[in-house]
C-alpha positions in Angstrom: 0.0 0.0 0.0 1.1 3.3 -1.2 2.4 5.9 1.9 0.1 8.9 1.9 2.8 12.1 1.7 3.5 14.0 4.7 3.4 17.5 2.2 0.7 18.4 -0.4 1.0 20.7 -3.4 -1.8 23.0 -4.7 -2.8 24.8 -7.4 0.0 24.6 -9.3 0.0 26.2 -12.6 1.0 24.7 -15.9 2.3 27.7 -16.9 4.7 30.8 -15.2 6.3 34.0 -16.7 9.2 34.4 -15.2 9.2 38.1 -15.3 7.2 38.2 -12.4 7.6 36.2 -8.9 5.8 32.7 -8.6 3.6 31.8 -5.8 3.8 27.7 -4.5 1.1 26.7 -2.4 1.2 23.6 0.0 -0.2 22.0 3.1 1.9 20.4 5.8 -0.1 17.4 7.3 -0.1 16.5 11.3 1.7 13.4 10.4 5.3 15.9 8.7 7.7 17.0 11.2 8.4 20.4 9.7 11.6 22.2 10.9 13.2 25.4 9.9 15.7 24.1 7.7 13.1 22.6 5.6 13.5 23.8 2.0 11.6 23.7 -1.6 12.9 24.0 -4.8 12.8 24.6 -8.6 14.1 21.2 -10.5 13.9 20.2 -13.7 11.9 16.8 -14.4 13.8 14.0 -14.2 16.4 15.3 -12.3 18.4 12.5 -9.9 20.4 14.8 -7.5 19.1 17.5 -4.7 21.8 19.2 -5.6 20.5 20.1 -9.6 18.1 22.6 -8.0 17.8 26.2 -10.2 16.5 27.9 -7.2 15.6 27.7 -3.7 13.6 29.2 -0.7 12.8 28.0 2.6 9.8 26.5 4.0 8.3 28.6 6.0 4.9 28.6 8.5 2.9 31.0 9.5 2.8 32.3 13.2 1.9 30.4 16.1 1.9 27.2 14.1 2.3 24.2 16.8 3.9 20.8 15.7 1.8 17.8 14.6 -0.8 20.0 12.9 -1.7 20.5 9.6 -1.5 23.9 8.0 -1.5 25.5 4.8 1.4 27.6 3.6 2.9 29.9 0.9 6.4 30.2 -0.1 7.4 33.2 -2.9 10.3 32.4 -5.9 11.2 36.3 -6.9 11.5 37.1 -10.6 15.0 37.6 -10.6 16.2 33.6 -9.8 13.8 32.6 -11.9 14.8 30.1 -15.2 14.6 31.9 -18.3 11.8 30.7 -20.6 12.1 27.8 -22.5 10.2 24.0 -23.1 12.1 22.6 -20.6 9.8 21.3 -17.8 10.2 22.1 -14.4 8.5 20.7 -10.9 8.6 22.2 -6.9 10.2 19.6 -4.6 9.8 19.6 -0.9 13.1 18.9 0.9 13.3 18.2 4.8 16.2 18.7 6.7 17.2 15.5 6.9 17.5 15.8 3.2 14.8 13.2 2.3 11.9 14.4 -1.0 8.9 14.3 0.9 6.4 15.8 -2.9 6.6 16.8 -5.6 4.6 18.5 -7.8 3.2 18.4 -11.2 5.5 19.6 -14.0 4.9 23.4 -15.8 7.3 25.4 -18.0 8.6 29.2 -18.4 8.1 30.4 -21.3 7.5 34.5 -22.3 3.9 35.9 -22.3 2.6 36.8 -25.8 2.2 40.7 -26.6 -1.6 40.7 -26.2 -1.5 37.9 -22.9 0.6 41.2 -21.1 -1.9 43.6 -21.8 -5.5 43.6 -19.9 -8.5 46.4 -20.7 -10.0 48.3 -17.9 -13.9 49.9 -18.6 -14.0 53.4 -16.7 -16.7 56.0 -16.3 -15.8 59.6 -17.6 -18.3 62.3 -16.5 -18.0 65.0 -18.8 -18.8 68.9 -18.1 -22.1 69.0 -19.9 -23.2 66.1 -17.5 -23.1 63.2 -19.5 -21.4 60.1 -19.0 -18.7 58.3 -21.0 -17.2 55.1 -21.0 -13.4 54.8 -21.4 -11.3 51.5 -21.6 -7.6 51.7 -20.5 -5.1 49.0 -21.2 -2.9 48.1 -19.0 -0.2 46.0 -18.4 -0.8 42.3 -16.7 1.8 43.0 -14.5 0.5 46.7 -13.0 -2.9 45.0 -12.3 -1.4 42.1 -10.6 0.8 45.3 -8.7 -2.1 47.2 -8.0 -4.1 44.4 -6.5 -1.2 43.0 -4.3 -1.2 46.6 -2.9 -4.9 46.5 -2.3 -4.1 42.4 -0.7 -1.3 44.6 1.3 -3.6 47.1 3.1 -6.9 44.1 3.6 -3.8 42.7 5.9 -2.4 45.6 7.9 -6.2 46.5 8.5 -6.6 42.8 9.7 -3.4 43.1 11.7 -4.7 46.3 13.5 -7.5 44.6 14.0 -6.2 42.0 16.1 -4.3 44.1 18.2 -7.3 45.8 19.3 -8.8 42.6 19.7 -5.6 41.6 22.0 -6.3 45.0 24.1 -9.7 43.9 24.5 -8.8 40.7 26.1 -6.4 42.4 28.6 -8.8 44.6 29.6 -11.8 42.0 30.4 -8.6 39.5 32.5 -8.3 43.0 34.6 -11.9 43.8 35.1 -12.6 40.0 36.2 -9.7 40.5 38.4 -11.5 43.1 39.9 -14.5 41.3 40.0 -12.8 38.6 42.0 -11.0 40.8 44.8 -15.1 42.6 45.4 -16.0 38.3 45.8 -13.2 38.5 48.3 -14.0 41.2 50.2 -18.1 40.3 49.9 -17.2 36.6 51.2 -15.3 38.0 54.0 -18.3 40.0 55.1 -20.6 37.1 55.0 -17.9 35.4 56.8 -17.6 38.2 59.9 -22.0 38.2 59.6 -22.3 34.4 60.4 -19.7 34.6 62.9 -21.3 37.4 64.9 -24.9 35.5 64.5 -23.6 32.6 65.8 -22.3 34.3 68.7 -25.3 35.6 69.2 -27.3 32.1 69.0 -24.6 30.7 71.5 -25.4 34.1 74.3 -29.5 33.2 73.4 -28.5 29.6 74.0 -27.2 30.5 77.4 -29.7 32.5 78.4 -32.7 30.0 77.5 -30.3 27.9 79.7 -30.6 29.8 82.4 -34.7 30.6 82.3 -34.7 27.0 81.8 -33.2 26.1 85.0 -34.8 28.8 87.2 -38.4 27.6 85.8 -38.3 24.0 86.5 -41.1 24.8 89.7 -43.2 26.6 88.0 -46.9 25.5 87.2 -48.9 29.1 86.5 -49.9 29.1 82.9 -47.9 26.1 82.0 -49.8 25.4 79.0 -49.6 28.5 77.3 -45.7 28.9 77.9 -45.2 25.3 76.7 -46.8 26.5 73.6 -45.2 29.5 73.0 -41.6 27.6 73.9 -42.3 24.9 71.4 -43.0 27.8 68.4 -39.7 29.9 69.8 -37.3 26.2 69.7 -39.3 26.1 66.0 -37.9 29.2 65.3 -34.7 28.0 66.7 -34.0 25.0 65.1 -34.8 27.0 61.6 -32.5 29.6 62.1 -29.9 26.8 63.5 -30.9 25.0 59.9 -29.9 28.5 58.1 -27.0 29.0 59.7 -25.7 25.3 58.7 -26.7 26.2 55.3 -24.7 28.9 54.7 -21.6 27.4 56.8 -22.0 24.4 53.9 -21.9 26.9 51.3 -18.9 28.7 52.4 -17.6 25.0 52.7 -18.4 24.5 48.9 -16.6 28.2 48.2 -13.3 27.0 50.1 -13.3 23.2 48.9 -13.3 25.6 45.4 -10.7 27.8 46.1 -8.4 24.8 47.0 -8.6 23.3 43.8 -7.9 26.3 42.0 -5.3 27.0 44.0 -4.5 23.0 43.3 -4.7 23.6 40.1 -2.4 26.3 39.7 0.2 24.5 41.8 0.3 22.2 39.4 0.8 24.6 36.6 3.5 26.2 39.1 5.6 22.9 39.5 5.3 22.2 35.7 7.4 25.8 35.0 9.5 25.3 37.5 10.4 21.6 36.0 10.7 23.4 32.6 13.1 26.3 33.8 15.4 23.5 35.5 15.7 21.6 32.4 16.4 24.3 30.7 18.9 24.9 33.0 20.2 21.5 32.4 20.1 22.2 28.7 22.6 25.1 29.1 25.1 23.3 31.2 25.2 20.7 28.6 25.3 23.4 26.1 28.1 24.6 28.1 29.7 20.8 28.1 29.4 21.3 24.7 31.4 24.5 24.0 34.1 22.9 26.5 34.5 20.1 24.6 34.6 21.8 21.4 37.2 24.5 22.9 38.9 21.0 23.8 38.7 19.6 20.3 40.2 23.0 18.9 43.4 22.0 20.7 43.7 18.9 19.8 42.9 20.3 15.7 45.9 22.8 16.5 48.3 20.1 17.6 47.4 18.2 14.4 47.7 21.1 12.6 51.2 21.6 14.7 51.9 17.8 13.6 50.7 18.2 10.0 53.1 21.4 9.7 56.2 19.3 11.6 55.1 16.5 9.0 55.6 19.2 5.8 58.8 19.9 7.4 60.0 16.2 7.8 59.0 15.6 4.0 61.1 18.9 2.9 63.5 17.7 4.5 63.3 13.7 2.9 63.4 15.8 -0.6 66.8 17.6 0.6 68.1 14.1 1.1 66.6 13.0 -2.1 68.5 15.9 -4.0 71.7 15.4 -2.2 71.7 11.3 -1.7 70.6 10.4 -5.8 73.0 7.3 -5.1 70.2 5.9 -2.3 67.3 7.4 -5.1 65.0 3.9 -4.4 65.3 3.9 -0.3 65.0 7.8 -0.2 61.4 7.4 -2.6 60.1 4.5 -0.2 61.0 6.9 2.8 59.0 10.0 1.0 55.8 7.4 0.3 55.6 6.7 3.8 55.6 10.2 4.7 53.0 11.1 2.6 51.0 8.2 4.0 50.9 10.4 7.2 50.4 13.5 5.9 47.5 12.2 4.1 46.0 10.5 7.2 46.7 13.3 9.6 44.9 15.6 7.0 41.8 12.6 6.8 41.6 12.8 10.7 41.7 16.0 11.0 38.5 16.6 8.5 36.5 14.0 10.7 37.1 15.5 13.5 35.8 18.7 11.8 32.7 17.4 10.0 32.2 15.7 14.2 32.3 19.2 15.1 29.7 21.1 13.1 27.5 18.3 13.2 27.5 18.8 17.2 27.2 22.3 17.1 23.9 21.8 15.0 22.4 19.2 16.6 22.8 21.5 19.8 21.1 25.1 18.0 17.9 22.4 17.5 17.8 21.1 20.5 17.6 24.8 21.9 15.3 25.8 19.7 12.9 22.7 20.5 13.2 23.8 24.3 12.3 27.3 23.6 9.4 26.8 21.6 8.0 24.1 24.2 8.5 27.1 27.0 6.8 29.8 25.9 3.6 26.8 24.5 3.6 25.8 28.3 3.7 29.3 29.5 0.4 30.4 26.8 -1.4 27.4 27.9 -1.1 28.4 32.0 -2.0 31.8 30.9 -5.1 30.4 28.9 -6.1 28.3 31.4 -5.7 30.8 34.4 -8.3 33.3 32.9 -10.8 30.6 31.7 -10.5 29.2 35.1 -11.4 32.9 37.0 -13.7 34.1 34.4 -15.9 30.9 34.5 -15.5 31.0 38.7 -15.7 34.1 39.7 -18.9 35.0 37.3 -20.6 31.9 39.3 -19.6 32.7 42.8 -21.0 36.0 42.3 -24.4 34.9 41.2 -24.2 32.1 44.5 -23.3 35.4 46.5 -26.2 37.6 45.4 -28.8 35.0 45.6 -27.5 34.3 49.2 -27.7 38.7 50.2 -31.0 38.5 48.9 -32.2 35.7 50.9 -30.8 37.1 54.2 -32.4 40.7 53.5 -36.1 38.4 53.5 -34.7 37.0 56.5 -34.8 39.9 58.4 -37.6 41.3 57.1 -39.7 38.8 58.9 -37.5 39.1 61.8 -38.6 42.9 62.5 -42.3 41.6 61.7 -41.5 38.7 64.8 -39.8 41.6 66.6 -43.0 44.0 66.7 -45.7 40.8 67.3 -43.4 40.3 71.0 -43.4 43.9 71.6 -47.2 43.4 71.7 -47.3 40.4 73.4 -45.0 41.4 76.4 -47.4 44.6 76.7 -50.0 42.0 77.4 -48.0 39.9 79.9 -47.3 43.0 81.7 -50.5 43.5 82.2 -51.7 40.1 83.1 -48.5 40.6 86.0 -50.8 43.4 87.5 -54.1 41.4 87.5 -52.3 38.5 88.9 -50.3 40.9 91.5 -53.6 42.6 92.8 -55.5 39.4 93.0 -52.4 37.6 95.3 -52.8 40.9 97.7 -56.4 40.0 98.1 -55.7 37.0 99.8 -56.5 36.4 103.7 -53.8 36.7 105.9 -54.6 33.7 108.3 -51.1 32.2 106.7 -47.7 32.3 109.1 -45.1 34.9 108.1 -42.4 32.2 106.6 -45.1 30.7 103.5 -46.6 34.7 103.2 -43.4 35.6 102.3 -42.4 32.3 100.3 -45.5 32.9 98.4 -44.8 36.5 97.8 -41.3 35.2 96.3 -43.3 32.5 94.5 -45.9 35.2 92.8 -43.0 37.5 92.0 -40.2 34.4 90.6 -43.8 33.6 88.4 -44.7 37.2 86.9 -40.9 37.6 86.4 -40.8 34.0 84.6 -43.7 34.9 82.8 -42.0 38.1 81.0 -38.6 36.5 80.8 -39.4 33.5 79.2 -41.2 34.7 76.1 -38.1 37.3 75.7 -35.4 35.2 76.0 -36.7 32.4 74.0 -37.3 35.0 71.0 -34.8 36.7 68.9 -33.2 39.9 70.6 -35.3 42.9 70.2 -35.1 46.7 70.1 -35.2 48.9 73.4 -39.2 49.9 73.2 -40.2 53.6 73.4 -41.7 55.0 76.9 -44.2 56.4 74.8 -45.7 53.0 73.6 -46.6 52.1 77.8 -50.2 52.5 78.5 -50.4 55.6 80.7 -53.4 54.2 82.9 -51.6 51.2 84.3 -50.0 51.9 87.5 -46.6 50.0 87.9 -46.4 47.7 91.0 -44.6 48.9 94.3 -43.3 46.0 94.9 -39.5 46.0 94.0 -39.9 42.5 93.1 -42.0 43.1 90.4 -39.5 45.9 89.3 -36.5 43.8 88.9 -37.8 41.5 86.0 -38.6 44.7 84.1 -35.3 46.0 83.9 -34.2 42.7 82.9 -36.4 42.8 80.0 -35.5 46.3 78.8 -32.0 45.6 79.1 -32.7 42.3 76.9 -35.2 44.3 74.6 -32.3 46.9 74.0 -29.3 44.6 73.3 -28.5 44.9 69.5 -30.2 42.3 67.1 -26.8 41.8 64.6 
């Protein structure tokens, strides 16, 4: 089965004036290994040696092109090398730089354009000065309209080339403003962060507090029923805000466990540079191994150069003798063949040793080269991947972050609605503490002094339970305005009764955030 070639030709013309340059159009497949010392050239058909070329130019690609891609590509043959025109048939051969033919294309000739094939007609409008029009046709040469419209091909790409720098600015200017976007994310998550911690400190002082009620109400039995419902709704209330508060400590879970594997991420991409730049380093040390040894084999080239010149001398001398000792002509001849002998092998080393040389030295320029080019692809693809990677992130995170603001904004909405139904409600206990306080004073006083008293503690310890409780078991609420206390209602003498109320302002007034 026939090998499919690595390099394709296109439109190739069957015919080419050589007074103007020639344009050969190819297509490297992903499967060629292109290199800059690739090379195409001009041959005539039939020919059996690279080195029968008219005229060469180098392969060239166009920017950014990455290895083990396909591409398509344009190389230019000015007028000037050109073959002069004739029947001979030529044929563009693709040359590697290993020095192996990897296409060829089909064969065309040179030959002169005819006088009327140079010439091409123009139709242009004249308006004359009485207003009427006129068409006028111009003739031209073939090779000012192929000028005029590679000037015209000219501009179309320096537009296109301003184009994409603009487009380039563009770019840097949306990495800068999602850079900014990420830092407000920063400072907005550690807001929400500083929020939840000071809400959980306040859950844990509420906590305490219902402790506390709790423990000095385990005697009581007035209005049981009624507290027990109104402490059921209040650990309701509890256990939803403890549910929120979870919530949003598992979302800021999800937001960290994030953030570690970006920042994962770009450790990896960290430890792959830092692997590149040390064997780059490792490429230059050998590259300075390299220039030692060839300083080294320089030496040695001048002490065979020393040897070769010492050698000259020792035959000059054998063709003294010769002249001088023409009796000993057939010993003196075998003497002067064996110095020649070494002459002729020291000269046979010595270009080895060169030919070693340059084929070092070259073998080192494309190693360096290959390490370049892989550095600054590994450095474009972290670049890449860094912005898609914050872009994509940061646009998420800051839809999660809104949603969640708008959700704790309802949130205490209806907390100031909660807040303003207990404001009522403790109104109403107050009053019920009166009735209840009157009524107990009403009672005969047949009793001893010791359970008069212990019931006057019991009545207070109860009316002051019964306006704690509901308080403390609530969400913290704002300090109540003197204005909003009925003005008919007499407060109670009894200091008793006094203490619990300045409890409950003090509670009432204690900030709800």
């Amino acid at each position: 089965m026939e090998k499919q070639p690595t390099v394709v030709f296109h439109n190739v013309g069957q015919v080419y004036f050589p007074q103007s340059r020639v344009e050969c159009h190819y297509s490297l497949t992903s499967d060629h290994r292109w290199s800059s010392t690739d090379w195409i050239g001009i041959f005539e058909v039939g020919c059996t040696s690279r080195k029968q070329y008219h005229t060469y130019t180098w392969a060239l690609v166009p920017e950014g092109y990455t290895k083990g891609t396909s591409v398509n590509c344009c190389a230019l043959f000015h007028a000037s090398y050109l073959p002069r025109p004739s029947a001979v048939e030529y044929q563009f051969i693709y040359v590697d730089k290993m020095g192996k033919v990897c296409a060829r294309s089909r064969p065309f000739t040179f030959r002169a354009p005819k006088p009327l094939e140079e010439l091409e007609t123009l139709k242009e409008e004249r308006n004359e000065e009485d207003g009427e029009e006129e068409d006028l046709l111009l003739v031209i040469t073939k090779a000012q309209l192929l000028q005029s419209q590679l000037d015209e091909s000219l501009k179309k790409q320096a537009y296109i080339h301003l184009a994409l720098d603009v487009a380039k600015e563009e770019a840097e200017k949306q990495k800068e403003d999602s850079r900014k976007a990420r830092v407000a994310w920063e400072l907005e998550r550690e807001a929400m962060k500083q929020e939840i911690s000071e809400l959980r400190a306040n859950m844990k002082h509420n906590c305490e507090i219902l402790k506390k009620i709790e423990g000095n109400h385990k005697n009581v039995k007035y209005s049981q029923e009624n507290l027990t419902s109104e402490l059921s709704k209040l650990m309701v209330e509890k256990d939803e805000s403890e549910q929120r508060i979870q919530e949003l400590e598992e979302d800021i879970k999800v937001l960290n466990d994030r953030e570690k594997e970006e920042n994962s991420e770009l450790e990896r991409l960290k430890e792959r540079v830092k692997k590149m730049s040390s064997q780059m380093k490792h490429d230059e040390e050998k590259r300075k191994c390299l220039q030692r040894e060839y300083e080294a084999a320089l030496v040695e080239v001048r002490g065979l150069q020393d040897r070769l010149e010492a050698s000259e001398h020792v035959a000059e001398s054998l063709r003294r003798e010769l002249r001088e000792l023409g009796i000993r002509q057939g010993h003196t001849n075998t003497e002067l063949h064996q110095a020649r002998l070494q002459v002729a092998q020291l000269t046979l080393q010595l270009s080895e040793e060169n030919l070693v040389l340059r084929e070092e030295r070259a073998n080192w320029t494309l190693e360096r080269e290959a390490y370049k080019h892989a550095a600054e692809t590994d450095a474009k693809k972290l670049q890449d991947l860094s912005c898609e990677v914050l872009q994509s992130d940061s646009k998420r995170e800051l839809q999660e972050l809104k949603a969640g603001l708008r959700a704790a904004q309802k949130e205490r909405e209806e907390q100031q609605a909660e807040k303003q139904d207990l404001m009522i409600y403790i109104l109403q206990l107050e009053q019920r503490l009166e009735v209840e306080t009157e009524s107990k004073e009403e009672v005969p006083t047949s009793l001893s002094p010791g359970s008069s008293s212990e019931d006057e503690e019991n009545v207070s310890s109860a009316s002051s339970r019964s306006i704690l409780l509901p308080l403390f078991l609530s969400t913290p609420l704002e300090r109540p305005h003197r204005a909003e206390t009925p003005a008919a209602e007499t407060p109670v003498s009894d200091t008793q009764h006094l203490l619990p109320l300045s409890l409950c302002s003090e509670v009432v007034g204690s900030p709800m955030w």
